[in-house]
C-alpha positions in Angstrom: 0.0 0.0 0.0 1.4 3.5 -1.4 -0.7 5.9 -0.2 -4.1 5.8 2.4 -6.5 8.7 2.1 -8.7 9.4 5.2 -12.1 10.8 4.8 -12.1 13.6 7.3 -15.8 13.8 9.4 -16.7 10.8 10.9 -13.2 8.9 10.7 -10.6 12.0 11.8 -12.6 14.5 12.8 -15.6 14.9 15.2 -18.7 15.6 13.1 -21.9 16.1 14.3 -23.9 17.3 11.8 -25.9 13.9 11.1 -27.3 14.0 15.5 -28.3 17.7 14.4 -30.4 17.2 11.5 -31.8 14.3 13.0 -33.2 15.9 16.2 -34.4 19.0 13.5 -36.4 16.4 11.4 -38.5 13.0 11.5 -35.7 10.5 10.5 -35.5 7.7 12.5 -32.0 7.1 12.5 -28.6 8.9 11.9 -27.8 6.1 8.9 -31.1 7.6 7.4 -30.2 10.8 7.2 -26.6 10.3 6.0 -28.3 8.6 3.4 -30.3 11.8 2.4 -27.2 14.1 3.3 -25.4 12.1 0.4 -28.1 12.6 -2.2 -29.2 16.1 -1.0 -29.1 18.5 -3.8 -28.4 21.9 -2.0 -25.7 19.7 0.1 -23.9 18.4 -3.0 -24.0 21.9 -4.6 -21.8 23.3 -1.9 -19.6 20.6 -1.4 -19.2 20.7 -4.7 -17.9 24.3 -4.7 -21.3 25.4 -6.8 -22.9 27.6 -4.5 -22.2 30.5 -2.2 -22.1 30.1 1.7 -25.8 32.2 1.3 -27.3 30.3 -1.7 -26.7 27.2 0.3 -27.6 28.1 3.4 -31.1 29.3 2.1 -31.6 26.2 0.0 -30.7 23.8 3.0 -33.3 25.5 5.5 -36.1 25.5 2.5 -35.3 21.8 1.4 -34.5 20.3 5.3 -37.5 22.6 6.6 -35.4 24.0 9.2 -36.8 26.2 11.4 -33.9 28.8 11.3 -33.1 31.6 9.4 -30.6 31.3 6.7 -28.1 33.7 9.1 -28.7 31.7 12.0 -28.4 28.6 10.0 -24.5 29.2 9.0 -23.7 29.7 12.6 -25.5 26.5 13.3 -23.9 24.5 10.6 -19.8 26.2 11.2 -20.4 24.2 15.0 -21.5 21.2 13.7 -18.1 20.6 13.2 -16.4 20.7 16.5 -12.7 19.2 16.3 -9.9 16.2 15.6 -11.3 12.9 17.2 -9.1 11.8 20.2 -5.8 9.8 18.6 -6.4 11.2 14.8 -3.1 13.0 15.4 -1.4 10.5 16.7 -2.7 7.9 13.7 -2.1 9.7 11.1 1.4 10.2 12.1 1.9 6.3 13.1 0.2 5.7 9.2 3.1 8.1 7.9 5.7 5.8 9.1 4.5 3.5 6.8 2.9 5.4 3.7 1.9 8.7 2.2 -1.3 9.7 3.8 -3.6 12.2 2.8 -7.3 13.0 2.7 -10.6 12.5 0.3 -13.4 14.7 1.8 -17.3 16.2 0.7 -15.9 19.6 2.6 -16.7 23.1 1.7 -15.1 26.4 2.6 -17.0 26.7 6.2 -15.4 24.0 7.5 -12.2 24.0 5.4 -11.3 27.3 5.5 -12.6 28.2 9.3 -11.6 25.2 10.7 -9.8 22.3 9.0 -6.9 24.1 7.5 -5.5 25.6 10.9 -5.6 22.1 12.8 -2.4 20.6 13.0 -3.4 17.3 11.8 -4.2 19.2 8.5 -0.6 20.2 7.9 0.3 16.4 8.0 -2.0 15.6 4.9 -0.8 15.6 1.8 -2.3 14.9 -1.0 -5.7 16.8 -0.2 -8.6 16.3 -1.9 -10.9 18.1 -1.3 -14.5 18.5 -2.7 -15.2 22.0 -3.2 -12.2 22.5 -5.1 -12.2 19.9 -6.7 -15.7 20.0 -8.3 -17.5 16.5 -7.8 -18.1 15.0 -4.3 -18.4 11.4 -3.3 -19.9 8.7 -3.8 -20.0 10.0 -7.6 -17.2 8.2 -9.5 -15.9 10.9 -11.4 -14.3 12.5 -7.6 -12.6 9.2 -7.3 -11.5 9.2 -11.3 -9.8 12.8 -10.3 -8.0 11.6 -7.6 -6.4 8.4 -9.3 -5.3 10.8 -12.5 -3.6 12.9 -10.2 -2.0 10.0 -8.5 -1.0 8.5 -11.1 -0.5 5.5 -9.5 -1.8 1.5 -9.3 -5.6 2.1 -8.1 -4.7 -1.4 -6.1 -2.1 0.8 -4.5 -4.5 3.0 -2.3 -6.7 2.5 0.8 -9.1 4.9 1.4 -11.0 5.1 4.8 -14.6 6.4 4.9 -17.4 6.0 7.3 -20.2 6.4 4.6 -20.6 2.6 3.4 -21.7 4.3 -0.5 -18.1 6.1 -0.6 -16.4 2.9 0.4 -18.1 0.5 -2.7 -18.1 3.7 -4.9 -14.4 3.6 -4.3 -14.0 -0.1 -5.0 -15.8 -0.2 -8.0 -12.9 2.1 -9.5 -10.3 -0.1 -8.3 -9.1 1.4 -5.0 -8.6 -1.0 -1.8 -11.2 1.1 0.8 -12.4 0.2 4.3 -15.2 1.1 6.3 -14.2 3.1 9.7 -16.2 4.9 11.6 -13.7 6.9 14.1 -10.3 6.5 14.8 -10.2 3.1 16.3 -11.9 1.4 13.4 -9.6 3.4 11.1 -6.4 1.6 13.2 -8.6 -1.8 13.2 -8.3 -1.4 8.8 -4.9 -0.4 8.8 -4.0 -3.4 11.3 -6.1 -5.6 9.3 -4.0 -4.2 5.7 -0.2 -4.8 7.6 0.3 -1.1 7.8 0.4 -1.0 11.1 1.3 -3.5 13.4 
């Protein structure tokens, strides 16, 4: 294994944005509403780079019937996420002993940009991918296309880490070695599994 990628919410960092839009609608469960997250148009728009911080924000309240204002909404949605999980640090530095590591990640510029990018464990990822800039968000296959082109490496030669089951098999079906993890210990538990680490 050359390189492993790490989705960033839900495997290195502490997202919390599925528990919020749960407790704001009728889904039943968390695995529901990543589900809807994944296929939601205004969500895919902005992780996609396509829309403005404002655009989005008054899309999402309209199509999630939030009862927020679109302002209030953006300070709501900035907190959802809240930090590195406890030992991402520390496993992504291990992982480096052993491979390149870097990052695949439906982000956009409120999280990126206010958060993400001054966390230490971001200055330790490299490649980033990143969906906003990048233009296409998982699980479509054409995000997972860009990242092997600028790779340019044996598909068979990357593991990528997600804890959205679609991202995992969208990943596989273009050739890439991918795991399910949901947090940092089932992240190790993969890499264990792969002979990365010991």
């Amino acid at each position: 294994m050359e390189i492993v990628l790490f989705d960033l919410g839900g495997v290195l960092a502490d997202f919390r944005g599925a528990s919020a839009l749960r407790e704001l609608t009728d889904a039943a469960t968390e695995l529901e509403i990543w589900n809807r997250w994944l296929q939601s148009p205004c969500m895919r728009r902005f992780d996609s780079g396509q829309s403005t911080t404002a655009e989005f924000a008054r899309e999402a309240v309209d199509e999630w019937q939030l009862p927020f204002t679109p302002e209030r909404f953006v300070e709501e949605f900035r907190a959802w996420l809240v930090g590195p999980l406890e030992g991402a640090d520390e496993l992504v530095a291990r992982t480096r002993e052993h491979a390149r590591v870097g990052c695949l990640s439906n982000i956009n510029p409120v999280h990126w940009e206010s958060w993400i990018s001054a966390w230490t464990l971001a200055e330790h990822l490299d490649p980033r991918f990143l969906s906003y800039e990048i233009g296409a968000v998982k699980p479509d296959r054409e995000i997972f296309q860009h990242v092997l082109r600028e790779l340019d490496c044996d598909p068979g030669s990357v593991l990528f880490l997600d804890d959205n089951l679609p991202n995992v098999e969208a990943a596989q079906a273009c050739g890439m070695q991918a795991a399910h993890a949901r947090g940092v210990s089932e992240a190790q538990g993969a890499l264990m599994a792969r002979g990365i680490l010991l």
